[in-house]
C-alpha angles and dihedrals in degrees: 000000000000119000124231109250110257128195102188129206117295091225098187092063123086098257118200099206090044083096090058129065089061097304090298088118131230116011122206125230136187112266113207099209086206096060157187101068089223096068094059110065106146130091090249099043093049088045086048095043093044082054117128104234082051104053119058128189104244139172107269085234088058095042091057102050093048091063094040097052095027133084110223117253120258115269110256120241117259097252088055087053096046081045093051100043097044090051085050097050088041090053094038087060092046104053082043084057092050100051093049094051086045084056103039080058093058090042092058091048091055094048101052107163099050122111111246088245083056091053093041086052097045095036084055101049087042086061089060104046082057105254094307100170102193086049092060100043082051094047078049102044083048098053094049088057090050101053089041088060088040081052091049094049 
């Protein structure tokens, strides 16, 4: 999945705030880049603002200084934000997609030996259970067995 943008310390710097934090040094906080927080009330201007590509982890001093010597941006237009948020969600879902292809591969590569209706059938109950791995080595462990004690008979 994306990463949120970071932008670490500068720990060579002489940090007002190294001394806080119990004396752990500079501490970093999310930066929304819309801001302030005042100007989004609605449901989809919170969702926009809280957005990965528009929030970065930042050191706090930084943080600090970028709201004390900027200006804040301009507040996007409704119809940006509903863009923005649909092509995040869209690509949200499809990196999710992929992932879960990439591992359904691996998955058929650990479980040799099984008919391609027995993985279908497993893949897709590993899926529900929400990618529990050891569920589905178990599921598959139980329907060998299974079909060892059918062949017997």
């Amino acid at each position: 999945m994306p990463e949120r943008d970071r932008i670490s310390c500068d720990y060579a710097t002489d940090c007002p705030l190294a001394k806080v934090n119990g004396g752990r040094g500079c501490k970093e906080d999310i930066h929304h880049r819309y801001w302030p927080r005042r100007r989004y009330v609605n449901k989809l201007e919170k969702t926009f603002r809280q957005l990965l590509p528009n929030t970065v982890k930042i050191c706090r001093r930084l943080h600090e200084e970028i709201h004390a010597t900027e200006s804040p941006p301009d507040k996007p237009d409704h119809e940006f934000m509903s863009r923005a948020i649909g092509l995040a969600t869209r690509t949200r879902r499809n990196l999710k997609k992929q992932m879960v292809e990439q591992r359904r591969s691996e998955i058929r590569i650990q479980l040799r030996g099984y008919s391609a209706i027995e993985l279908d059938a497993l893949l897709d109950n590993w899926e529900e259970s929400q990618g529990d791995l050891s569920l589905l080595i178990e599921t598959a462990k139980e329907v060998r067995a299974e079909r060892r004690q059918a062949d017997e008979i």
